[in-house]
N, CA, C and O atoms as a GROMACS GRO file, in nm:
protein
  576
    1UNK      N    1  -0.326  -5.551   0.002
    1UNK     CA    2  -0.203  -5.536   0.078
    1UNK      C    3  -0.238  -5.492   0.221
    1UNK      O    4  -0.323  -5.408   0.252
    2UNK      N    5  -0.170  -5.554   0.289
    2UNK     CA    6  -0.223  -5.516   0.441
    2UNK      C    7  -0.155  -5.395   0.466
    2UNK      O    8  -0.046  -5.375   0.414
    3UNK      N    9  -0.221  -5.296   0.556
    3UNK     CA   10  -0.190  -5.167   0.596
    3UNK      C   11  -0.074  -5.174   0.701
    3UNK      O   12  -0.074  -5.251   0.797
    4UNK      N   13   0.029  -5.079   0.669
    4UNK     CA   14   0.098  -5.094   0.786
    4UNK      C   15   0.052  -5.065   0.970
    4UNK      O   16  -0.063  -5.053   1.010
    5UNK      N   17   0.153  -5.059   1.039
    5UNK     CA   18   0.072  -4.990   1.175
    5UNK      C   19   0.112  -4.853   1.147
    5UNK      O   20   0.032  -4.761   1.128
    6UNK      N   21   0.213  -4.843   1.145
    6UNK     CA   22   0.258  -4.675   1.141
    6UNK      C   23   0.097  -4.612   1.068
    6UNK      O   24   0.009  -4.547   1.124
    7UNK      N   25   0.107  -4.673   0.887
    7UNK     CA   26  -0.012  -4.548   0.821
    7UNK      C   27  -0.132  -4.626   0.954
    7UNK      O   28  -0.175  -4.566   1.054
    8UNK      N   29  -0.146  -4.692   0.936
    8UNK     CA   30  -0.258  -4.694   1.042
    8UNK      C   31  -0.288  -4.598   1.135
    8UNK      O   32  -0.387  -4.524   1.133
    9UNK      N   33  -0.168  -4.603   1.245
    9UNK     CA   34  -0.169  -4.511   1.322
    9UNK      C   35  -0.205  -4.354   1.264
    9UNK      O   36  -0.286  -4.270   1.304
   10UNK      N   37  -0.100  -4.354   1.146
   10UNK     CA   38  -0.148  -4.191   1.106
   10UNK      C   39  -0.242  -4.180   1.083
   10UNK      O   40  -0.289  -4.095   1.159
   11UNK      N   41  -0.325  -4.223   1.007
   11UNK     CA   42  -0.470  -4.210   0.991
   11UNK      C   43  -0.594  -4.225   1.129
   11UNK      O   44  -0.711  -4.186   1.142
   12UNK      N   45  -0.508  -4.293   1.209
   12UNK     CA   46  -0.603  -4.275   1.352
   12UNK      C   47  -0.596  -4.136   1.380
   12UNK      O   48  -0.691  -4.075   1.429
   13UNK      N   49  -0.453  -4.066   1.341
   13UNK     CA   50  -0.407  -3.981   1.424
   13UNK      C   51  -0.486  -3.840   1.338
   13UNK      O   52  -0.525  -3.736   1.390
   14UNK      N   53  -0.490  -3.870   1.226
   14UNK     CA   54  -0.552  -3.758   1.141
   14UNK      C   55  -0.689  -3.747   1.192
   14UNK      O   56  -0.728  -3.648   1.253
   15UNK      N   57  -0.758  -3.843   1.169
   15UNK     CA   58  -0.870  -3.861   1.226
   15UNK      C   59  -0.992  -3.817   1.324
   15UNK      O   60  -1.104  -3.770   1.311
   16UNK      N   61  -0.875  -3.874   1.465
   16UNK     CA   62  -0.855  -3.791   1.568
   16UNK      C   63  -0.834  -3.693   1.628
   16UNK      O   64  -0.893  -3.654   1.729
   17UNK      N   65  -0.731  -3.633   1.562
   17UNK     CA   66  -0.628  -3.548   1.595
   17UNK      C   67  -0.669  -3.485   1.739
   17UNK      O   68  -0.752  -3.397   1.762
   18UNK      N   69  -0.577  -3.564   1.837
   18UNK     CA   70  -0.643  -3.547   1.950
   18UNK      C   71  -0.516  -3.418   2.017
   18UNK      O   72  -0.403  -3.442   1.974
   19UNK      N   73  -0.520  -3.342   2.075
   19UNK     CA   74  -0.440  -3.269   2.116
   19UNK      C   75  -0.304  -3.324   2.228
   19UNK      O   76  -0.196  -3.274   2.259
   20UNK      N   77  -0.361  -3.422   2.258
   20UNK     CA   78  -0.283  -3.543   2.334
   20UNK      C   79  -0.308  -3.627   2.363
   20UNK      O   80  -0.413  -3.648   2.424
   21UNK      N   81  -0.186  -3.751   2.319
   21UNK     CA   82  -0.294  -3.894   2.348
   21UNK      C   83  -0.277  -3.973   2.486
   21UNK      O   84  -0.178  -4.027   2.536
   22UNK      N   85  -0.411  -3.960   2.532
   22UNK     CA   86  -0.477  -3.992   2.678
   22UNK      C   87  -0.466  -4.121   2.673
   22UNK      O   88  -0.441  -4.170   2.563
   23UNK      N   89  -0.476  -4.184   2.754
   23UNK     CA   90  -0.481  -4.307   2.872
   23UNK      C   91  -0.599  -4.442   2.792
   23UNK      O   92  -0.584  -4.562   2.767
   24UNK      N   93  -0.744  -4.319   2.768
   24UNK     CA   94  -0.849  -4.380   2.678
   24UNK      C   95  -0.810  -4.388   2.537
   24UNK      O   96  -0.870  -4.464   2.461
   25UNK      N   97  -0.694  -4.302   2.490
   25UNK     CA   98  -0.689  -4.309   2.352
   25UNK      C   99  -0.560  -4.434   2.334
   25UNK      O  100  -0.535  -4.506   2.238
   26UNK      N  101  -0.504  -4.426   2.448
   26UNK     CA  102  -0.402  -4.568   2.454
   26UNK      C  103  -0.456  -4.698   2.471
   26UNK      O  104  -0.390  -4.798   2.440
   27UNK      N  105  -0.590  -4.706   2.526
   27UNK     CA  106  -0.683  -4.847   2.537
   27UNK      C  107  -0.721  -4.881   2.380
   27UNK      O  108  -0.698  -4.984   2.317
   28UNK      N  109  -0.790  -4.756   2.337
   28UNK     CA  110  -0.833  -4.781   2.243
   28UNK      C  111  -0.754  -4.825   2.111
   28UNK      O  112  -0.779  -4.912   2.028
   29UNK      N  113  -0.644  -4.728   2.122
   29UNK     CA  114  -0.527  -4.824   1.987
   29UNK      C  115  -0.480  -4.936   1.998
   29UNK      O  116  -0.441  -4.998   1.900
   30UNK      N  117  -0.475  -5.004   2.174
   30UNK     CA  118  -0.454  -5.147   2.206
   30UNK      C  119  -0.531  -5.264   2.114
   30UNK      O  120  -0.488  -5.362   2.053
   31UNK      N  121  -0.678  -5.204   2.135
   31UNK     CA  122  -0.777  -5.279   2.050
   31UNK      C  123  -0.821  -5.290   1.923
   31UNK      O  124  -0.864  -5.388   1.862
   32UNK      N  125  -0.801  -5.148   1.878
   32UNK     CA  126  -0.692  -5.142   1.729
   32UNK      C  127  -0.634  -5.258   1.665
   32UNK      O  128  -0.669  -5.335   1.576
   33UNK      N  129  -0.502  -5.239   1.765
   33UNK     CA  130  -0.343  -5.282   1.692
   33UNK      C  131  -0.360  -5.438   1.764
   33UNK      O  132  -0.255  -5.502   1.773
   34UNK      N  133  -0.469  -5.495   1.809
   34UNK     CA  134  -0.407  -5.625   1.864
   34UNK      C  135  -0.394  -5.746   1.783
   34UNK      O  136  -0.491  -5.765   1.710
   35UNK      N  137  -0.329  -5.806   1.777
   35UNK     CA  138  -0.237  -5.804   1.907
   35UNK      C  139  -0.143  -5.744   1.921
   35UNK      O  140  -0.079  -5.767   1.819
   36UNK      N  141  -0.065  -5.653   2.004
   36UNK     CA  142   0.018  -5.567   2.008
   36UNK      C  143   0.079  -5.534   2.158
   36UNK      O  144   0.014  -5.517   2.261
   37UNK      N  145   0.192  -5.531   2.146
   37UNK     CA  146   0.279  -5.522   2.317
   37UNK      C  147   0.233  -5.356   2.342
   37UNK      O  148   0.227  -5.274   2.250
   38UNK      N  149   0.207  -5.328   2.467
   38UNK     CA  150   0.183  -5.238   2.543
   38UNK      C  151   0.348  -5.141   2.495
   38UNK      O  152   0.348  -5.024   2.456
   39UNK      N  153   0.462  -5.221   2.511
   39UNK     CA  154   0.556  -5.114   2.444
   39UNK      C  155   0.606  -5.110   2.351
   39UNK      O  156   0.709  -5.044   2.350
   40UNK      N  157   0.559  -5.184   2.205
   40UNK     CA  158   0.561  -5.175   2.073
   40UNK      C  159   0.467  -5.056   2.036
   40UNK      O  160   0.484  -4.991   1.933
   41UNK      N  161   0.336  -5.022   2.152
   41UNK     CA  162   0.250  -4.948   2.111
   41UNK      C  163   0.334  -4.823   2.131
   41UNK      O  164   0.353  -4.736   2.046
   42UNK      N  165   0.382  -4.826   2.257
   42UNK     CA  166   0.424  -4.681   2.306
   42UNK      C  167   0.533  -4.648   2.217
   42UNK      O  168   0.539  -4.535   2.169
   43UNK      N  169   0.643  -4.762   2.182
   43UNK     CA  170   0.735  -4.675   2.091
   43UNK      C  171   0.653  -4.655   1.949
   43UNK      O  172   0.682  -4.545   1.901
   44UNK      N  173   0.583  -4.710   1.888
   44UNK     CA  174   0.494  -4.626   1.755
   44UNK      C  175   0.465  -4.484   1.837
   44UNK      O  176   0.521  -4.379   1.807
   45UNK      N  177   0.383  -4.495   1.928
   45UNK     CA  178   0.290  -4.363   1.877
   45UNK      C  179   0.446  -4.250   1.966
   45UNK      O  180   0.442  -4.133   1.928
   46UNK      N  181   0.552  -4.278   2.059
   46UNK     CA  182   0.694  -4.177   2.074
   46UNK      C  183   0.714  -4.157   1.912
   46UNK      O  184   0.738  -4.042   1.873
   47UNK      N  185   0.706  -4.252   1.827
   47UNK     CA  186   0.767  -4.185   1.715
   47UNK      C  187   0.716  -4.114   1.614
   47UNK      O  188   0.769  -4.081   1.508
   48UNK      N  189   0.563  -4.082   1.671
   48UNK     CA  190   0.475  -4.057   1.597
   48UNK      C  191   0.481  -3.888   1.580
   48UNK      O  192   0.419  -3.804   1.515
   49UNK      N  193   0.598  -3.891   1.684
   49UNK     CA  194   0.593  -3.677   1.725
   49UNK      C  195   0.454  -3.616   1.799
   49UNK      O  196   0.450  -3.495   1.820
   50UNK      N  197   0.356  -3.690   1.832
   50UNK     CA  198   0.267  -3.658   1.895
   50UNK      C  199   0.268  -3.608   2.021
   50UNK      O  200   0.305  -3.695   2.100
   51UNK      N  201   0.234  -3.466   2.094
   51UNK     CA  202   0.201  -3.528   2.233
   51UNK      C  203   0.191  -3.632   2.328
   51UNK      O  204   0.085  -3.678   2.284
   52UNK      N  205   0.214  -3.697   2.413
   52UNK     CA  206   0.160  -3.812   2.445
   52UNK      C  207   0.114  -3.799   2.606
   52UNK      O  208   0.210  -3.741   2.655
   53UNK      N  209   0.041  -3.816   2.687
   53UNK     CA  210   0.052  -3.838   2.856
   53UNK      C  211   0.161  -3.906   2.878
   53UNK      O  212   0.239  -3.980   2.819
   54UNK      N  213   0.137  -3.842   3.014
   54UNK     CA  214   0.284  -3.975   3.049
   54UNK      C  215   0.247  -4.115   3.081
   54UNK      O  216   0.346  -4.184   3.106
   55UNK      N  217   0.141  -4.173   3.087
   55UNK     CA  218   0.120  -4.267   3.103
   55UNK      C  219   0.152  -4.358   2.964
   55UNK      O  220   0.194  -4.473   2.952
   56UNK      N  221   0.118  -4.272   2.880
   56UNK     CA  222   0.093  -4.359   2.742
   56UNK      C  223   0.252  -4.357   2.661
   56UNK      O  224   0.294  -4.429   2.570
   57UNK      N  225   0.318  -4.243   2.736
   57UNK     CA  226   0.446  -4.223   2.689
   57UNK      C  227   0.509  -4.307   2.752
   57UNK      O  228   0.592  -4.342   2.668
   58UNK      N  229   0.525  -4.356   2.827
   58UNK     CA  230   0.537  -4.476   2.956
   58UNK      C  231   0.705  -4.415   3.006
   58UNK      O  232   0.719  -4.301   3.050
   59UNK      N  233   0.823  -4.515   2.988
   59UNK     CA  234   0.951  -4.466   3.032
   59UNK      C  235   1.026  -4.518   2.871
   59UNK      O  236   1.033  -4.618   2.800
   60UNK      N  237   1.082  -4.344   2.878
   60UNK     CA  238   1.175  -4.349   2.704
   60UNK      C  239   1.323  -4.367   2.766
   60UNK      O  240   1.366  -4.290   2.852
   61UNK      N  241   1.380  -4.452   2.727
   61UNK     CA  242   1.520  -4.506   2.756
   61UNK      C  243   1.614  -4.479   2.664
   61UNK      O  244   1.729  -4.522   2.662
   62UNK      N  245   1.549  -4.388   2.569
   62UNK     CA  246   1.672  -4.362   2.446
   62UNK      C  247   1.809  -4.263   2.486
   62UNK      O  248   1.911  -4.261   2.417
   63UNK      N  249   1.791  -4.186   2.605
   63UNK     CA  250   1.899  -4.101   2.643
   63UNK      C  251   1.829  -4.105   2.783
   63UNK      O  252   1.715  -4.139   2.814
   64UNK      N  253   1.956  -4.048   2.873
   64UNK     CA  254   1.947  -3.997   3.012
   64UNK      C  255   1.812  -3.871   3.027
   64UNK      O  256   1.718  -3.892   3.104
   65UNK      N  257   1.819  -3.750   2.949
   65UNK     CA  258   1.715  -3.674   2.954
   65UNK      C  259   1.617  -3.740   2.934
   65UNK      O  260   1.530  -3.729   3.021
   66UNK      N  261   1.589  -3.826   2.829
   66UNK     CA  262   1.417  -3.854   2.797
   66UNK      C  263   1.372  -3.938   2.954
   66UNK      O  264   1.278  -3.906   3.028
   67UNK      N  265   1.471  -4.052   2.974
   67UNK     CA  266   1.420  -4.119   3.043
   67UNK      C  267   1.407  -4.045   3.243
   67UNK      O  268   1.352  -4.095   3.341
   68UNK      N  269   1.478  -3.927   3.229
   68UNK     CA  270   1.449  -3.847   3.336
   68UNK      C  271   1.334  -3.769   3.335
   68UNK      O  272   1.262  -3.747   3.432
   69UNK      N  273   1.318  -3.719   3.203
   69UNK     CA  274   1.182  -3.644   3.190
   69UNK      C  275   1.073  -3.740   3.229
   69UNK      O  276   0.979  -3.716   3.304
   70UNK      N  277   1.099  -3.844   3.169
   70UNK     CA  278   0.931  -3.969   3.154
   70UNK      C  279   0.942  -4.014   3.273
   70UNK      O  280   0.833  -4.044   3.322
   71UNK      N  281   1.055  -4.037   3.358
   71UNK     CA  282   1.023  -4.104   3.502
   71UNK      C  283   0.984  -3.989   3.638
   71UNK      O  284   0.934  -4.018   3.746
   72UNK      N  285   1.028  -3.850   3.584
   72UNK     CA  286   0.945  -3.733   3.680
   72UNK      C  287   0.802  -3.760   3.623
   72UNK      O  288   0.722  -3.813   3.699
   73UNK      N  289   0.771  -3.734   3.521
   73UNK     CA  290   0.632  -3.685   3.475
   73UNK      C  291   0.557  -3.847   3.535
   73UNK      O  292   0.453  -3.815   3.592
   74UNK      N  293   0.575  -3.989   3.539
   74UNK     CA  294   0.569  -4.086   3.624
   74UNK      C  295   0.539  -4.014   3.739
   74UNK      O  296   0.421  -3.989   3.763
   75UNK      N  297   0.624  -3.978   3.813
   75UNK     CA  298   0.647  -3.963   3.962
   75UNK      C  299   0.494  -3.851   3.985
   75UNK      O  300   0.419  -3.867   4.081
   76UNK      N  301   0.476  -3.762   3.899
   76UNK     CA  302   0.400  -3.666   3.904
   76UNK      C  303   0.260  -3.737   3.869
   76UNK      O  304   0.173  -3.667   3.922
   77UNK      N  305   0.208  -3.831   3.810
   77UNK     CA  306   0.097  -3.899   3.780
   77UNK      C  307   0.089  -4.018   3.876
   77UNK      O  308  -0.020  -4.073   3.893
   78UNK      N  309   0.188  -4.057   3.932
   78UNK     CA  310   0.183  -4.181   4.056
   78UNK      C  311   0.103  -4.071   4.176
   78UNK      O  312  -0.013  -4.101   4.206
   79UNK      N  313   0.150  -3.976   4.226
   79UNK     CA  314   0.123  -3.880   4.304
   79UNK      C  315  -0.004  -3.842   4.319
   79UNK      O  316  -0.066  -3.826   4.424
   80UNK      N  317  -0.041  -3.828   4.201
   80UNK     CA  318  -0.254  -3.792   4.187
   80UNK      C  319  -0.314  -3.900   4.189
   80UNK      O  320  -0.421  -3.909   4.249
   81UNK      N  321  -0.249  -4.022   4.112
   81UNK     CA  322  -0.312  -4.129   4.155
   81UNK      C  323  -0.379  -4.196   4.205
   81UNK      O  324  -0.343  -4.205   4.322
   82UNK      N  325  -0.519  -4.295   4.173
   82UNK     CA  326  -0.566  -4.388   4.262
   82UNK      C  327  -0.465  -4.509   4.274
   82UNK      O  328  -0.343  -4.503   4.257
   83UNK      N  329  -0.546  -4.626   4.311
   83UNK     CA  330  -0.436  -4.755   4.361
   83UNK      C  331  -0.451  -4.794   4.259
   83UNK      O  332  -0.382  -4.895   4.254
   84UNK      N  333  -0.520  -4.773   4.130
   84UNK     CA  334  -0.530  -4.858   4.038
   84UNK      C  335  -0.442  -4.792   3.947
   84UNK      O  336  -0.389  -4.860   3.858
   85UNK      N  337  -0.419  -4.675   3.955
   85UNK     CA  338  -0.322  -4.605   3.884
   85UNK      C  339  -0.184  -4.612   3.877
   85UNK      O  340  -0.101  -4.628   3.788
   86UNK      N  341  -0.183  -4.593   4.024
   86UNK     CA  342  -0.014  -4.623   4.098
   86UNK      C  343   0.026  -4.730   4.056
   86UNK      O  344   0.146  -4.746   4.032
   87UNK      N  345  -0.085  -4.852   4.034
   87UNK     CA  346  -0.040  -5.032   4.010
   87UNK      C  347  -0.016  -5.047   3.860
   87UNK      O  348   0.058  -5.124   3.799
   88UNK      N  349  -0.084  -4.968   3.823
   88UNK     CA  350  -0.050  -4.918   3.679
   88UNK      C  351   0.036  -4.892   3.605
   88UNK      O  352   0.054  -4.968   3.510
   89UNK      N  353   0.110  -4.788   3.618
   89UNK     CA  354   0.209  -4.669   3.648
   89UNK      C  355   0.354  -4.744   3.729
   89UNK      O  356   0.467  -4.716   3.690
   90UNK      N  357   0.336  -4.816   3.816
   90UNK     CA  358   0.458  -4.915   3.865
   90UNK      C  359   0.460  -5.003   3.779
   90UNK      O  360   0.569  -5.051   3.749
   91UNK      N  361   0.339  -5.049   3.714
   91UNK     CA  362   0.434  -5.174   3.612
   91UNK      C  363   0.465  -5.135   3.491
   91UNK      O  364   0.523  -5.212   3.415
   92UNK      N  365   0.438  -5.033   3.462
   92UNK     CA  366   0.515  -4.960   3.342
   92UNK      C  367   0.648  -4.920   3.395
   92UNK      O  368   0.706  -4.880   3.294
   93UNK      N  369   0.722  -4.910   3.484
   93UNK     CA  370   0.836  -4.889   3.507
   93UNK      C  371   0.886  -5.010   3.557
   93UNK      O  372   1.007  -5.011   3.583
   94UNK      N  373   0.813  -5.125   3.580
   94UNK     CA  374   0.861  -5.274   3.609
   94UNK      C  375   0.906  -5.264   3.472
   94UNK      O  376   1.025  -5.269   3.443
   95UNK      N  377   0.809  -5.248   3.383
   95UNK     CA  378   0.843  -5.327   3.243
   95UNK      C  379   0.989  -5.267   3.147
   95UNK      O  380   1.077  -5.324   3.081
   96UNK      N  381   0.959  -5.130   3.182
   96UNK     CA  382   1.069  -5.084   3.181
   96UNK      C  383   1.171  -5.100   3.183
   96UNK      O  384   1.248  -5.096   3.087
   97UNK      N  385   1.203  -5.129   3.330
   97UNK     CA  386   1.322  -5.205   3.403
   97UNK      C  387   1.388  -5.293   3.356
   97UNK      O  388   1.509  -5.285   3.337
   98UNK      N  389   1.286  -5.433   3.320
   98UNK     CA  390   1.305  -5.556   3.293
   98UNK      C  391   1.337  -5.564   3.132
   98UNK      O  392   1.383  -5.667   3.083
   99UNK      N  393   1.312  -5.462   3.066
   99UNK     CA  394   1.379  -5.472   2.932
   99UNK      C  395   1.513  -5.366   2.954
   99UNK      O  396   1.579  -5.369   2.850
  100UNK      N  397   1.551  -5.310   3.016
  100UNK     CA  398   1.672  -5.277   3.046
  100UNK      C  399   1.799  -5.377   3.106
  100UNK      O  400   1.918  -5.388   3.079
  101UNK      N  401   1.717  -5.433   3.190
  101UNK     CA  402   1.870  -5.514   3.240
  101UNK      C  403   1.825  -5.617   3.116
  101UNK      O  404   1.934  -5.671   3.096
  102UNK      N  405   1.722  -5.687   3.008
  102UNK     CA  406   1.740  -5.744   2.911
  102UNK      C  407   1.898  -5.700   2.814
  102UNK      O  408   1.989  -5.778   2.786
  103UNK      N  409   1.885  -5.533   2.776
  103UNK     CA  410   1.936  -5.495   2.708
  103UNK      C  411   2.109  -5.496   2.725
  103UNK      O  412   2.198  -5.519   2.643
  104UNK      N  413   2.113  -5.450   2.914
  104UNK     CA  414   2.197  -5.470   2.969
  104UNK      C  415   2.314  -5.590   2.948
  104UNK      O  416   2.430  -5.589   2.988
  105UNK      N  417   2.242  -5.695   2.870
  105UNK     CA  418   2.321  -5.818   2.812
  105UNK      C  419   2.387  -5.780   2.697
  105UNK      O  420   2.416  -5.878   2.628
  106UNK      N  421   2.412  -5.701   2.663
  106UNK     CA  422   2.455  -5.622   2.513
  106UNK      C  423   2.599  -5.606   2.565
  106UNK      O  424   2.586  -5.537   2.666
  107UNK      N  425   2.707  -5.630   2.551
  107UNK     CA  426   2.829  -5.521   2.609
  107UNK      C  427   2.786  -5.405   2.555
  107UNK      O  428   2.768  -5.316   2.639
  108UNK      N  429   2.768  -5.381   2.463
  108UNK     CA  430   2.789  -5.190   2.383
  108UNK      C  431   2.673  -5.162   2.431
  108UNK      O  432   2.631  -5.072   2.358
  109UNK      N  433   2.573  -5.191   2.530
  109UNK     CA  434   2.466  -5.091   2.608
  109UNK      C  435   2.500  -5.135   2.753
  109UNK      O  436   2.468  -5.058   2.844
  110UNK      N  437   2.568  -5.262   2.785
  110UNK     CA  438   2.591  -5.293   2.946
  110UNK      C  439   2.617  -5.166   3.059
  110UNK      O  440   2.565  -5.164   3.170
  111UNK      N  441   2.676  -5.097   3.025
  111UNK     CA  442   2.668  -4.968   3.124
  111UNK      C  443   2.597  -4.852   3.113
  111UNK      O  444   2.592  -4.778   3.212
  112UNK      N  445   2.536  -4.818   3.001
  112UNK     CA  446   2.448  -4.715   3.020
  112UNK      C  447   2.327  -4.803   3.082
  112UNK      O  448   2.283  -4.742   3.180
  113UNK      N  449   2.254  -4.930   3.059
  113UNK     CA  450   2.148  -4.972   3.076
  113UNK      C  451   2.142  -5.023   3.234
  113UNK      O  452   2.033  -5.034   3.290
  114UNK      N  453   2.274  -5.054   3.305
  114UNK     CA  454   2.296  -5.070   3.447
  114UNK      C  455   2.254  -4.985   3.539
  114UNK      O  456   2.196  -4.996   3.647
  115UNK      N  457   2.320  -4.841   3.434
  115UNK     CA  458   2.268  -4.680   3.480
  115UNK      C  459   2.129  -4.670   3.501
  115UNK      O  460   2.084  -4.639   3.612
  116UNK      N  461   2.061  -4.691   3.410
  116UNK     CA  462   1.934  -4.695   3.349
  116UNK      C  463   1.825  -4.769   3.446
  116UNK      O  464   1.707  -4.740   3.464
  117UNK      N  465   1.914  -4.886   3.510
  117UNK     CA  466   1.825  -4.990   3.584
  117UNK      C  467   1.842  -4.958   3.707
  117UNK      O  468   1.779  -5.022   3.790
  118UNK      N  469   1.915  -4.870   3.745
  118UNK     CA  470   1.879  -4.805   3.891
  118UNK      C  471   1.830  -4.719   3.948
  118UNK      O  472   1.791  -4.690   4.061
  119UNK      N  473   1.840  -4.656   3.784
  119UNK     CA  474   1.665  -4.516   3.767
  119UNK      C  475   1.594  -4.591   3.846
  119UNK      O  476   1.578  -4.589   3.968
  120UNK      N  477   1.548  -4.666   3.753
  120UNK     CA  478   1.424  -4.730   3.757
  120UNK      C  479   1.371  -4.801   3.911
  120UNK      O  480   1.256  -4.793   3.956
  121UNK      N  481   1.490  -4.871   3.978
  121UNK     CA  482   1.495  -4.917   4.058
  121UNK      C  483   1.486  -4.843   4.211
  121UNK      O  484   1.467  -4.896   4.321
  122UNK      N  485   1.503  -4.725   4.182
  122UNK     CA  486   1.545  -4.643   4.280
  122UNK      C  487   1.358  -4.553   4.247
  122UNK      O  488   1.288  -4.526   4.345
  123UNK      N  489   1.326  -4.533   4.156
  123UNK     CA  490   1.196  -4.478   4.098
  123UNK      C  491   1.088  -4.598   4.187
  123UNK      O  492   0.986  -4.564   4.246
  124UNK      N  493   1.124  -4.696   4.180
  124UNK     CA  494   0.993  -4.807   4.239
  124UNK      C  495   1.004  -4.798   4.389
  124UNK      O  496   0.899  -4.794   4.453
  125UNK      N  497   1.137  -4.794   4.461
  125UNK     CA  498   1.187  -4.801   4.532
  125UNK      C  499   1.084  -4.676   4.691
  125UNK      O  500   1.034  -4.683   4.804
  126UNK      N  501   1.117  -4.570   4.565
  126UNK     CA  502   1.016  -4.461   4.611
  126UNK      C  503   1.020  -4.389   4.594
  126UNK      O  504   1.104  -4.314   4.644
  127UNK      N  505   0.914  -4.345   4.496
  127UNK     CA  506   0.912  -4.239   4.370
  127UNK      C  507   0.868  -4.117   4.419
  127UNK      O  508   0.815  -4.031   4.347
  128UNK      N  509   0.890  -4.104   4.555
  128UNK     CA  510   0.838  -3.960   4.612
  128UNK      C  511   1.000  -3.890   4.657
  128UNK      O  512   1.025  -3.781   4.709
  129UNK      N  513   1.072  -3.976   4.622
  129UNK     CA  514   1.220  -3.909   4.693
  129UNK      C  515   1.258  -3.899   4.546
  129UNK      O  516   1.272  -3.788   4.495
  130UNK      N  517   1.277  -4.024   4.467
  130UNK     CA  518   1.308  -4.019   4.316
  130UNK      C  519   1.344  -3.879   4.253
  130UNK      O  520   1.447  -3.870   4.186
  131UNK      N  521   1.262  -3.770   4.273
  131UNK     CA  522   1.304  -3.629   4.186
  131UNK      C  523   1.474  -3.561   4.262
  131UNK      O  524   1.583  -3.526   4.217
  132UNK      N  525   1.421  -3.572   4.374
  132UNK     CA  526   1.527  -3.540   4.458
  132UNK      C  527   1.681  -3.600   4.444
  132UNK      O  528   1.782  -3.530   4.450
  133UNK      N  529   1.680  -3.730   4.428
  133UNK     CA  530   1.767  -3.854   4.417
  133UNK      C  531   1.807  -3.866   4.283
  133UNK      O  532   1.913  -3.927   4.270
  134UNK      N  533   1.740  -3.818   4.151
  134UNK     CA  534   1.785  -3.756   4.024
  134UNK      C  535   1.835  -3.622   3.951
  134UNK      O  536   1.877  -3.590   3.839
  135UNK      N  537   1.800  -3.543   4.108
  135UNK     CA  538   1.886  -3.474   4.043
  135UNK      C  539   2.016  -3.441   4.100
  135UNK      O  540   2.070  -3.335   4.069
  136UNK      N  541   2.076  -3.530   4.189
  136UNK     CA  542   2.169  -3.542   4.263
  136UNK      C  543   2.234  -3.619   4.158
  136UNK      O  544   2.317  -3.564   4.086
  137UNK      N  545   2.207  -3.728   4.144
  137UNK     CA  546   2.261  -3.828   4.042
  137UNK      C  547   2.301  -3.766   3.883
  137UNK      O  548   2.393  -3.802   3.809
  138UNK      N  549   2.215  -3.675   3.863
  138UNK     CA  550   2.222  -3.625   3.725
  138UNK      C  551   2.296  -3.549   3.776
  138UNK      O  552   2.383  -3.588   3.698
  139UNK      N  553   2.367  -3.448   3.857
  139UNK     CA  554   2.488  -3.364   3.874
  139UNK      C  555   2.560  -3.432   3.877
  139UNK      O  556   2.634  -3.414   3.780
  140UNK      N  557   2.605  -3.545   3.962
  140UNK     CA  558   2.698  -3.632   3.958
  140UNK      C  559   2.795  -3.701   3.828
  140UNK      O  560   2.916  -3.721   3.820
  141UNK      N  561   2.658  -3.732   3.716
  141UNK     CA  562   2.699  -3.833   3.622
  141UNK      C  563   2.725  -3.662   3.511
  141UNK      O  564   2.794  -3.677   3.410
  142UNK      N  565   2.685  -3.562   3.531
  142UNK     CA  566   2.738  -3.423   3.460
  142UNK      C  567   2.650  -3.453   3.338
  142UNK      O  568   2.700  -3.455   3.225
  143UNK      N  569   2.491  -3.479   3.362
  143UNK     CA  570   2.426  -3.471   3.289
  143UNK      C  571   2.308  -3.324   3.272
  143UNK      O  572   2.209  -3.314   3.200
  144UNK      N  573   2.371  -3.220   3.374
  144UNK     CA  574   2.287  -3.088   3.373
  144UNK      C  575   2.395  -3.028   3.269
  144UNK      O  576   2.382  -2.914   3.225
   0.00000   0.00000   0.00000
């Protein structure tokens, strides 16, 4: 019987048991789990309750908080960044994006995910004002 990914994963994770999973430990489950989408990976190991970097945590879209937390902690790893990082790190919030206004085709998600896509948009836009510009927005929408 073929192993699922989840026990898979757990057993990487037992294994391992890494105190948080890094950037190298996200390459390495790529090559693992392949073939496998870069955000099939990330939502396994979000649901895994693990620690994660923010890189590997990429952008969580399940509520307004998560996806404010994951696009500061973004903003904060774009910032230390090399160029290979930043190029990195922007297309994880491209990808982001682009499965949001996907989702956005839903009526019963069309307006939170509109919301959602101007995070994002406003995050690429320029993620050095972004903290500033969310939390204006998050008073606004009476999400403090």
């Amino acid at each position: 019987m073929r192993e699922s990914r989840k026990s898979k994963l757990d057993a990487w994770l037992r294994e391992r048991a890494p105190a948080c999973v890094e950037a190298d430990h996200f390459q390495e489950l790529l090559r693992l789990f392949a073939p496998i989408k870069e955000s099939d990976l990330r939502r396994l190991l979000r649901q895994s309750g693990e620690p994660l970097a923010p890189f590997v945590e990429g952008v969580d879209q399940s509520d307004y908080p998560s996806l404010r937390r994951t696009l500061l902690a973004l903003c904060t790893e774009y910032e230390r960044g090399d160029v290979a990082a930043k190029r990195s790190i922007r297309n994880i919030v491209i990808t982001a994006k682009d499965h949001a206004k996907l989702a956005q085709r839903n009526p019963k998600f069309a307006e939170a995910k509109a919301e959602m896509v101007s995070w994002m948009l406003t995050w690429l836009e320029n993620p050095g004002v972004f903290p500033a510009w969310v939390a204006m927005r998050a008073r606004l929408l009476k999400l403090d």
